[in-house]
C-alpha positions as CSV (number, residue, x, y, z in Angstrom):
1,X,64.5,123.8,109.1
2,X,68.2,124.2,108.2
3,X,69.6,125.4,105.5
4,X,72.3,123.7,104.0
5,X,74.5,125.9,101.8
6,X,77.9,126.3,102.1
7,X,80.5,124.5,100.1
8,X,82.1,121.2,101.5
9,X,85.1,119.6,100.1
10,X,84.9,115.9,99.9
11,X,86.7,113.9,102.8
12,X,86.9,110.5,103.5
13,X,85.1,108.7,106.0
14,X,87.9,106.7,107.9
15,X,87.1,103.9,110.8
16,X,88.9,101.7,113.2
17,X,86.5,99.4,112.9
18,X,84.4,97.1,111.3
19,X,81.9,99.1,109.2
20,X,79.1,98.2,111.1
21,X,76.9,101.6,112.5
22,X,73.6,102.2,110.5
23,X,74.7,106.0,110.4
24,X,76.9,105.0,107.2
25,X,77.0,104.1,103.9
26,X,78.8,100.3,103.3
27,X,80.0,98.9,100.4
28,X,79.1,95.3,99.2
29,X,82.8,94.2,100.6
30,X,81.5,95.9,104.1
31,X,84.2,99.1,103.4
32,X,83.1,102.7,104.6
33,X,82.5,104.8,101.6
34,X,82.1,108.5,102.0
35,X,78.2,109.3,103.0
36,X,78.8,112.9,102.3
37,X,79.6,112.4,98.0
38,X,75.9,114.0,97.6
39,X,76.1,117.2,99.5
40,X,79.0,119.8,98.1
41,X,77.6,122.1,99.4
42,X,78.2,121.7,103.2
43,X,80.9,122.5,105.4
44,X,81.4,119.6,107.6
45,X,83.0,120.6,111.2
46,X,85.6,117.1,110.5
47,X,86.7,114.5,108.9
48,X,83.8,111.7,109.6
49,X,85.0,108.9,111.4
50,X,83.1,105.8,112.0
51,X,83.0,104.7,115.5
52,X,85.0,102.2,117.4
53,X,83.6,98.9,117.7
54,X,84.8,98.6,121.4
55,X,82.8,101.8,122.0
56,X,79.5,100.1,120.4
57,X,80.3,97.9,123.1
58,X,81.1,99.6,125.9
59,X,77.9,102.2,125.2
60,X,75.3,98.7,124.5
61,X,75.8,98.1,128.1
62,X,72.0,98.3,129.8
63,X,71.8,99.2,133.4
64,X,67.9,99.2,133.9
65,X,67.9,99.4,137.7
66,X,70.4,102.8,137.6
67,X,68.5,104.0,134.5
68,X,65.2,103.1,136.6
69,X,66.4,104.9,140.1
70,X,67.8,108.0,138.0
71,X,64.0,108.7,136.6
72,X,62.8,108.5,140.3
73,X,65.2,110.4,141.7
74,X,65.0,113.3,138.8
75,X,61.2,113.3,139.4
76,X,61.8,113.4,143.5
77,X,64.4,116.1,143.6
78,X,62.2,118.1,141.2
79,X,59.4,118.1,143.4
80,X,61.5,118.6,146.7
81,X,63.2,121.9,145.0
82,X,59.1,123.2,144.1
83,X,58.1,122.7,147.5
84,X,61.2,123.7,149.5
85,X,63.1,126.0,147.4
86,X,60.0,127.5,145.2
87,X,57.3,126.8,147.9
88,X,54.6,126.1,144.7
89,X,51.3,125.2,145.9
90,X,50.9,122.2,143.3
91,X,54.0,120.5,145.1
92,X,52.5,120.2,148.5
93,X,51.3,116.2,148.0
94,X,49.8,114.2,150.0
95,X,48.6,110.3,149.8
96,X,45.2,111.8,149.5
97,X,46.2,114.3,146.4
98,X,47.5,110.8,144.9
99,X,44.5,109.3,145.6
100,X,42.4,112.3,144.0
101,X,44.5,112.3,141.3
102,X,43.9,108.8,140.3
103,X,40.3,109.3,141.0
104,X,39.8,112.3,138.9
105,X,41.6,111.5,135.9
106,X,43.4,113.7,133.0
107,X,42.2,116.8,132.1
108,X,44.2,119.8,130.1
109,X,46.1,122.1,132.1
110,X,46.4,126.1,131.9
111,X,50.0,126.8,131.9
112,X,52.6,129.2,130.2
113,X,52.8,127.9,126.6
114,X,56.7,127.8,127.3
115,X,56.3,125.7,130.2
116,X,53.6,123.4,128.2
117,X,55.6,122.8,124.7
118,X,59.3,123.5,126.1
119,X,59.7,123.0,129.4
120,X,57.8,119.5,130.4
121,X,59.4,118.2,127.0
122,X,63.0,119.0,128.2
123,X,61.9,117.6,131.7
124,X,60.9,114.4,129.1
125,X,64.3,115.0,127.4
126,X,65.7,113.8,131.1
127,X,64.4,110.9,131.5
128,X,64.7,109.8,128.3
129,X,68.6,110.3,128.7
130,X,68.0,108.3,132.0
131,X,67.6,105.1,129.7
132,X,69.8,106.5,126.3
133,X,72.8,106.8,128.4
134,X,72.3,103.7,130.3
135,X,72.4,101.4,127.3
136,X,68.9,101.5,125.8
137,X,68.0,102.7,122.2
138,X,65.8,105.0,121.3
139,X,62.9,103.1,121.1
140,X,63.5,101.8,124.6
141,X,64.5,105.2,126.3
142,X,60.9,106.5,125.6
143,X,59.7,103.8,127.8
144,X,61.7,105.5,130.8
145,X,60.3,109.2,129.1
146,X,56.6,107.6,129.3
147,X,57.0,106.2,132.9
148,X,58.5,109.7,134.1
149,X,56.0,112.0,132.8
150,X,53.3,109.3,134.2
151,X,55.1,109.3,137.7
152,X,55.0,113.2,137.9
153,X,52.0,113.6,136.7
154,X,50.1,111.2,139.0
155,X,52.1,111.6,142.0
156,X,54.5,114.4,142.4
157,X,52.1,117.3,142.2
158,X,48.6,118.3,144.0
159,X,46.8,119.7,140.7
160,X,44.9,116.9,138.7
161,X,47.2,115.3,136.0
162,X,47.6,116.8,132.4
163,X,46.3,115.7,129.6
164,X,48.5,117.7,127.5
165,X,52.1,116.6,129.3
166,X,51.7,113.1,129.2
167,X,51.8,113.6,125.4
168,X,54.1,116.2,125.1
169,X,56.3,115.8,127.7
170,X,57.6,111.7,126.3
171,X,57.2,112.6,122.8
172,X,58.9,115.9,122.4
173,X,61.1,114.4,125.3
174,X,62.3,112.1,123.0
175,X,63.2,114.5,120.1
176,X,65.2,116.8,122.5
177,X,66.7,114.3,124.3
178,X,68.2,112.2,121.0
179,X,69.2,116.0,119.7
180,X,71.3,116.4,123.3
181,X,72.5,113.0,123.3
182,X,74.0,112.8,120.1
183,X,75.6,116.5,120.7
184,X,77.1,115.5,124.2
185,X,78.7,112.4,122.2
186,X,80.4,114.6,119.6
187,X,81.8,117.0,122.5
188,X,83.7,114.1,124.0
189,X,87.3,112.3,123.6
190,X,88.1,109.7,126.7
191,X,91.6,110.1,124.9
192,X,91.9,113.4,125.9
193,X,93.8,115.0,130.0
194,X,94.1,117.4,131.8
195,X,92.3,120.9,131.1
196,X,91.5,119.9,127.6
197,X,89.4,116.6,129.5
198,X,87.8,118.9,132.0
199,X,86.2,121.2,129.2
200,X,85.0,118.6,127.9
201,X,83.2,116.5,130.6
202,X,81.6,120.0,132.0
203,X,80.7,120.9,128.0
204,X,78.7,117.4,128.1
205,X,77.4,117.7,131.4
206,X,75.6,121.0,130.5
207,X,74.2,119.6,126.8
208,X,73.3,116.1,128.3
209,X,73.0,116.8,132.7
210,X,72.1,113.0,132.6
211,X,74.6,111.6,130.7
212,X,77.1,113.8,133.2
213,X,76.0,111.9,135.9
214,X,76.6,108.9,134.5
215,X,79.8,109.4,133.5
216,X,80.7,110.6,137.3
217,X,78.8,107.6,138.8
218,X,80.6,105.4,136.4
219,X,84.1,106.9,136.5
220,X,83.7,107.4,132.9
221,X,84.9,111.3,133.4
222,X,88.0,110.6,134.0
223,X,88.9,107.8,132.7
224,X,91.1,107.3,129.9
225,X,91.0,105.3,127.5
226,X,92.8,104.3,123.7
227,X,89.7,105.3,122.1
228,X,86.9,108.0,122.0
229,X,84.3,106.6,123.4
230,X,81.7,108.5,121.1
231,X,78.7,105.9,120.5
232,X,78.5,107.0,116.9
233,X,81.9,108.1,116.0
234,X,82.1,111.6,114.3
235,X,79.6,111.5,111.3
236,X,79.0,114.3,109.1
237,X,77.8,117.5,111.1
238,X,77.3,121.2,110.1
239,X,77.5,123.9,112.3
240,X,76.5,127.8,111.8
241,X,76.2,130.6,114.3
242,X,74.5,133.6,113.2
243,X,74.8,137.0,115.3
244,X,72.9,140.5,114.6
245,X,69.8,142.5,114.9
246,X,66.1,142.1,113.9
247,X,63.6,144.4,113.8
248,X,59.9,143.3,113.7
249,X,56.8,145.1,112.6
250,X,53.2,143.7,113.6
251,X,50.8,145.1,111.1
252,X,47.9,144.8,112.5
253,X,45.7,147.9,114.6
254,X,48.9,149.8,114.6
255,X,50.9,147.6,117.4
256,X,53.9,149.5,116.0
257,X,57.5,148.0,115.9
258,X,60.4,146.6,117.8
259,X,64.6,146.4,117.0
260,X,66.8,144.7,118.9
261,X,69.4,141.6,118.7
262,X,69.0,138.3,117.3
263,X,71.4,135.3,118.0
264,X,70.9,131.6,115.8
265,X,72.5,128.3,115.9
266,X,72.0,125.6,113.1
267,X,73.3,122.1,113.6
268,X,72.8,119.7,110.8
269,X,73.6,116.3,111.8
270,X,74.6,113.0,109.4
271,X,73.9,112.1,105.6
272,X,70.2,113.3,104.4
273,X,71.0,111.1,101.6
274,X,72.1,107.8,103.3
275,X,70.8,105.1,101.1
276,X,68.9,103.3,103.8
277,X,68.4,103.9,107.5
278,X,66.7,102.5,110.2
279,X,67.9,104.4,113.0
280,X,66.1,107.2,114.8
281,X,68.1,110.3,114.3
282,X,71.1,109.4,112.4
283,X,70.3,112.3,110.3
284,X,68.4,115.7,111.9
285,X,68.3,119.1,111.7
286,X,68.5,121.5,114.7
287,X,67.4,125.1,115.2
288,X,67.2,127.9,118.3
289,X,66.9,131.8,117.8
290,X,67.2,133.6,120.7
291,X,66.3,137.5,120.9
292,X,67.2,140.5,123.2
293,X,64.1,142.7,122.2
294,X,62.0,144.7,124.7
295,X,58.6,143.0,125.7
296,X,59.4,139.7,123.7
297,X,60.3,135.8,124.8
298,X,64.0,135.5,125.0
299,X,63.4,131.8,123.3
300,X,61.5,132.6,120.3
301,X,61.6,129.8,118.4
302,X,63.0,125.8,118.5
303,X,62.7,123.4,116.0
304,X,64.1,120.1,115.1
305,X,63.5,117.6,112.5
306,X,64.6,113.8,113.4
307,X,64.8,111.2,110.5
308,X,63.4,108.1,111.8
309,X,63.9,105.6,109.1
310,X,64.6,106.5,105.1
311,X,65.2,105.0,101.8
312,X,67.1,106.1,99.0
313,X,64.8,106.1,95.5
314,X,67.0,107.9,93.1
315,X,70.4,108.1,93.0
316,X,72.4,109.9,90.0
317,X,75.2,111.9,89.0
318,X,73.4,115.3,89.5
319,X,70.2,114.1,90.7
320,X,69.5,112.4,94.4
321,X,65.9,111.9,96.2
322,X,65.8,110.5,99.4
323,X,62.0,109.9,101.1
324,X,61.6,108.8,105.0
325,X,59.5,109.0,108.1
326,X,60.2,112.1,110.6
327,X,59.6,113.2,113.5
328,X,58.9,117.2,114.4
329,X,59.2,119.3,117.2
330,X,58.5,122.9,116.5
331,X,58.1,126.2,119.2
332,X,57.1,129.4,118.0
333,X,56.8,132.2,120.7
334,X,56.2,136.2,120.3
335,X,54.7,138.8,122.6
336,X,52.4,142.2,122.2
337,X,54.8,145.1,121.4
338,X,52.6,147.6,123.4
339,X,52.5,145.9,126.6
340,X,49.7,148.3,127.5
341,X,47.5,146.2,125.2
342,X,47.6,143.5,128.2
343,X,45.4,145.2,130.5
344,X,42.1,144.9,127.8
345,X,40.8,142.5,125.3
346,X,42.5,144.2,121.8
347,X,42.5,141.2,118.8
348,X,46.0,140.8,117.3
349,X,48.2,142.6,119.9
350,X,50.2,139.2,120.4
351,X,50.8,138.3,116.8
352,X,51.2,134.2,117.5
353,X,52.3,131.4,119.4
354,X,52.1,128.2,117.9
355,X,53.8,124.6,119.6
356,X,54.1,121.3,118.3
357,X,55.8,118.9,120.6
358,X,53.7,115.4,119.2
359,X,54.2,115.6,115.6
360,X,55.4,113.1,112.6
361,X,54.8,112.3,108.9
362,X,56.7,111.4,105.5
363,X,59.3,113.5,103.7
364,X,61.2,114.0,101.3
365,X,64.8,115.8,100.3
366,X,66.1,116.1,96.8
367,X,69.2,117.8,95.1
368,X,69.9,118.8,91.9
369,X,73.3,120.0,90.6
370,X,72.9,121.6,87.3
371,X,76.0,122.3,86.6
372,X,79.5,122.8,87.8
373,X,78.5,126.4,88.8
374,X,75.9,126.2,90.7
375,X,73.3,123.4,93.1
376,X,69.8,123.2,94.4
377,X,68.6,121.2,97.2
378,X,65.1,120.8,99.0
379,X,62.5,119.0,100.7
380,X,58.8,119.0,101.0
381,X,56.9,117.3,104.1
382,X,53.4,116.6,105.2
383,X,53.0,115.4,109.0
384,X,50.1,114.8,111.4
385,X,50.2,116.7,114.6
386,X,49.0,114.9,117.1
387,X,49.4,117.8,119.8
388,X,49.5,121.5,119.1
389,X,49.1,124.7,121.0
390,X,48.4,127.8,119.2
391,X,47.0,131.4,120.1
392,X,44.0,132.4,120.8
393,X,42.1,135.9,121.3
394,X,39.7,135.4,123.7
395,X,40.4,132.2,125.9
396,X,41.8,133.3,129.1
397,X,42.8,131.1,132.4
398,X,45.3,131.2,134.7
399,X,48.9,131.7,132.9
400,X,47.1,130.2,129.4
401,X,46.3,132.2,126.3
402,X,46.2,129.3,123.9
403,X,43.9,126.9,122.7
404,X,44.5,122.6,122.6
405,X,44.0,121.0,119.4
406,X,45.5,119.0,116.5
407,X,45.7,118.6,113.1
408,X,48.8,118.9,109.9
409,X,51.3,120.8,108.6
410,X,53.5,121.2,105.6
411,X,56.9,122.2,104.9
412,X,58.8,122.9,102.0
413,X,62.2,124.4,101.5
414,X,64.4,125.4,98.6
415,X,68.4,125.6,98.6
416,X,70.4,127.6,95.6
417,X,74.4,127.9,96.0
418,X,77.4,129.1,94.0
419,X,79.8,126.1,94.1
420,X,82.7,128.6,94.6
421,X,80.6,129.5,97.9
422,X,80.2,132.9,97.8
423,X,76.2,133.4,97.3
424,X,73.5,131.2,98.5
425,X,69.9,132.2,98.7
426,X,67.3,129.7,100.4
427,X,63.1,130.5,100.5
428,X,61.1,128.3,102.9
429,X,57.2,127.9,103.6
430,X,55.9,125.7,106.9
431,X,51.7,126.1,107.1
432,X,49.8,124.4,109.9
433,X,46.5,123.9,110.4
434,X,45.3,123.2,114.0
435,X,41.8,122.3,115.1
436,X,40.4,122.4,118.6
437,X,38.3,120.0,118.8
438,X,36.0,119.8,122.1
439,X,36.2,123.9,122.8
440,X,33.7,124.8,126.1
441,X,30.5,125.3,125.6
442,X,29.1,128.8,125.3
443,X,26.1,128.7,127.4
444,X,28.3,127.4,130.1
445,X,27.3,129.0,133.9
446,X,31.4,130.1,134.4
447,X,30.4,131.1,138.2
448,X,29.3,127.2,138.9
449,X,33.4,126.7,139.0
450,X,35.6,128.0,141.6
451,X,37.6,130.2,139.6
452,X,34.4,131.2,137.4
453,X,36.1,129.5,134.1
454,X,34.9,126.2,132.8
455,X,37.7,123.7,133.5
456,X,39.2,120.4,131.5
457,X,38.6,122.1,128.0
458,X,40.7,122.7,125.0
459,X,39.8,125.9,124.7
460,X,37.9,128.1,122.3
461,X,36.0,126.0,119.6
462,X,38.4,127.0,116.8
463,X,40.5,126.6,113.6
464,X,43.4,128.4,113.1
465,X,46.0,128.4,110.2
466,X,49.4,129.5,111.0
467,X,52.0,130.2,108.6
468,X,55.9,130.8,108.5
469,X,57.5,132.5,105.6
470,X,61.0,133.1,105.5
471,X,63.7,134.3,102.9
472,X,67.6,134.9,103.1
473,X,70.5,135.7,101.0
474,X,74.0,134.8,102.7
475,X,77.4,136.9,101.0
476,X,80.6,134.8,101.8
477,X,83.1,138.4,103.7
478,X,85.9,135.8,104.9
479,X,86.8,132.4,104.6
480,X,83.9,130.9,106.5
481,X,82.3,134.6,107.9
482,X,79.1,135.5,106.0
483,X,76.8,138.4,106.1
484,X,73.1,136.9,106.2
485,X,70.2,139.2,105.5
486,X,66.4,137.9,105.7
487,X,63.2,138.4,106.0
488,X,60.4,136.4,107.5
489,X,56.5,136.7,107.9
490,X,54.4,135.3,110.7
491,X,50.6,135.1,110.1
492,X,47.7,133.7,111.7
493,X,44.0,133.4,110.9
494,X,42.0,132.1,113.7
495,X,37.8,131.4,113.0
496,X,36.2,130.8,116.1
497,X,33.5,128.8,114.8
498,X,31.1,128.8,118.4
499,X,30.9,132.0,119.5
500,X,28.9,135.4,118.5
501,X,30.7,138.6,119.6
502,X,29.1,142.3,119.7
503,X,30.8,145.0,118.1
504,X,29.0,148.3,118.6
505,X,25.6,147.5,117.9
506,X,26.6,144.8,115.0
507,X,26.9,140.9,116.2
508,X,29.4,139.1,114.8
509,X,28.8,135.1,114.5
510,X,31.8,132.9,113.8
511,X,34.4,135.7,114.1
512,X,37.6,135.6,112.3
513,X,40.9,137.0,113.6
514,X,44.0,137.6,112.0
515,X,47.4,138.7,112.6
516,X,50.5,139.0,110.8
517,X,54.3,139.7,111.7
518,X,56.9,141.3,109.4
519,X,60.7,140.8,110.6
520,X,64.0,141.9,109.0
521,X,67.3,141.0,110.5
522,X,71.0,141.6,109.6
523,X,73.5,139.0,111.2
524,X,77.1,137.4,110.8
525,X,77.2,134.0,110.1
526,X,79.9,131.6,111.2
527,X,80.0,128.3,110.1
528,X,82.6,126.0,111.6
């Protein structure tokens, strides 16, 4: 989750219009106030500004039949690219695959963990930008992520229809898309010509693709016009980018170690401590690491946390608590570090991977300001997961390595800053407990099935507990340049809880795996 830590001078919110948007704090004579006068400790990119009332407007506009044929036709040149381009044997349909498919039923699919808990949710994050950027709210826009995922899922493919996408795929659509959306809205000005106008339509295009094509369809891109056109103005945002090296240790049967470099952007978006709000996402943090070290996923790790509704509860001089609903999507992905490993069965040589694309629960964020010299800020926040995938030792089938299953986790962070900004330390804790629920059965005759696995299972019948700790210490070099050092520790404990296992001439019931990560990295940190 992000870390908020850098000092922020006080600026004041200024509007053109009425105040009106849920993302700010109003006075009792209806006057923007400053939503920022609880956090001095961030650096906000600019000056917030409240958004234009003809913008509301313009952006309230619903065009259901475009938003409608925009879903199809994402879902129809999807498939035409698998079967033409990609020539995948799931995309060659016919009305009897439909048929089947209807027939048959849901049942949970065996693919990559990246294409389960990232992939099908960004494909969800598409068509829920089909309705967002058409005029519908959040709330509606899921209907168009819902009726997507259902249309691929039932028609455009020849394998039976996943259990596991039509949850993740809406409901982590809907957390990626509202990030993107909101981002692609802060990157354009319809005030703005010429080169300056170009960068930013193609900017957009890339963070939102279907938001692009809605400006092109609707002559939006080039347009110009006397005001921004941003649907929420410019309300508070942070920004760091962190570049460096991280070396990683797994500690378990002597996998050895790995260095290599690390790259991180933390976006945190809007007031944490608005005094009441009602709309999804007005405040959320944003995180993606990316590494370039041998034998690992380039996309290790993903996580947001969207504020769905909130209410202020205490509100001092040096004391604010703020508790809501939220919303969490979280992707954890690492790999063996001696490939070899991958040709036999060896416990532990992947350390974890752990997603969450269906997951929500309460919160709460706090912050306490001592003194003049010095401020703390936190939160702590329990959620059900409705939908997790997380690793597993023995299950194997197809591209999956994982088992199904759902549970909770918890999260807890802790902020400490020098006002001057120089030093800042932050320490934070997320533990989840997953549960698979209907594993396969044992005794099962794996040579009745075509592929001699059992099929429409979770996977092993399991528990697992995986935890996240991580600790880092940032030293202010130049003006906003900071050298970040951290550590963080991965650990998973897995008890497969119907199964007996023979080791030498000792059977093991219940076994009990664990495994356990130790990383160090070194980066510069910019924050905008």
């Amino acid at each position: 989750m992000l870390s908020t830590v850098v000092a922020y001078s006080q600026m004041p919110i200024t509007s053109d219009s009425q105040c009106s948007n849920d993302i700010y704090t109003c006075s009792e004579d209806n006057k923007p106030v400053s939503v920022e006068k609880y956090a001095p400790y961030r650096h906000i990119v600019s000056t917030p500004v409240l958004p234009d009332s003809a913008d509301v407007r313009m952006h309230e506009h619903k065009a259901f039949w475009r938003a409608g044929a925009e879903t199809v036709g994402f879902n129809i040149g999807l498939w035409a690219f698998d079967r033409y381009v990609l020539k995948g044997h799931y995309a060659y349909i016919s009305w009897n695959t439909i048929k089947e498919n209807f027939r048959h039923g849901f049942e949970w699919d065996d693919d990559h963990l990246h294409t389960n808990m990232f992939d099908h949710p960004y494909n969800g994050s598409i068509f829920f930008n089909a309705g967002r950027s058409n005029g519908f709210n959040f709330w509606q826009s899921e209907l168009f992520a819902i009726g997507g995922s259902a249309m691929w899922e039932m028609f455009m493919e020849c394998e039976y229809p996943s259990t596991n996408d039509i949850i993740a795929t809406p409901i982590g659509g809907a957390a990626l898309g509202e990030v993107l959306y909101r981002t692609s809205d802060l990157i354009l000005d319809d005030r703005s010509t010429g080169g300056e106008r170009f960068g930013r339509e193609l900017a957009a295009f890339l963070v939102d693709p279907m938001k692009g094509i809605n400006r092109i369809v609707t002559g939006a891109a080039w347009r110009k016009r006397a005001t921004s056109g941003r649907r929420f103005g410019l309300p508070p945002i942070s920004v760091e980018l962190s570049l460096g090296g991280r070396y990683l240790s797994l500690i378990e049967n002597d996998e050895g170690s790995r260095a290599g470099a690390v790259a991180e952007i933390n976006i945190e978006y809007g007031d944490r401590f608005a005094e009441t709000t009602k709309a999804p996402y007005d405040y959320f943090s944003f995180l993606m690491e990316l590494q370039g070290i041998k034998s690992q996923p380039i996309l290790s790790r993903v996580e947001i946390m969207g504020r769905l509704l909130s209410k202020e509860i205490l509100d001092k001089k040096n004391v604010s608590l703020n508790v809501g609903l939220y919303q969490h999507f979280d992707y954890f992905d690492s790999d063996t570090i001696r490939p070899e490993r991958n040709a036999l069965y060896f416990p532990c040589s992947v350390p974890y991977k752990m997603g969450t694309p269906a997951s929500v629960g309460g919160g709460a964020m706090f912050r306490y300001t001592p003194s003049k010299l010095m401020s703390l800020d936190g939160y702590l926040h329990l959620n059900g997961v409705i939908l997790a995938g997380v690793l597993t030792d023995f299950y194997r089938d197809y591209h999956r390595n994982y088992n199904w299953g759902s549970g909770f986790s918890v999260k807890a962070g802790l902020n400490w800053a020098l006002s001057d900004d120089r030093i800042s330390v932050r320490i934070a804790n997320q533990f989840y407990k997953i549960y698979t629920w209907n594993g396969y059965d044992v005794n099962y005759d794996w040579s009745l099935t075509p592929e001699g696995k059992p099929v429409d299972v979770q996977g092993d019948a399991s528990n697992s507990s995986f935890n996240h700790l991580e600790a880092s210490v940032n030293y202010r070099l130049w003006k906003r340049l900071f050298l970040t050092g951290g550590i963080d520790f991965y650990s998973r404990r897995t008890e497969y809880t119907d199964m007996s296992i023979r080791l030498g001439n000792t059977t093991i019931t219940s076994p009990i795996v664990n495994s356990k990560q130790l990383g160090f990295h070194l980066m510069l940190t910019y924050r905008l």
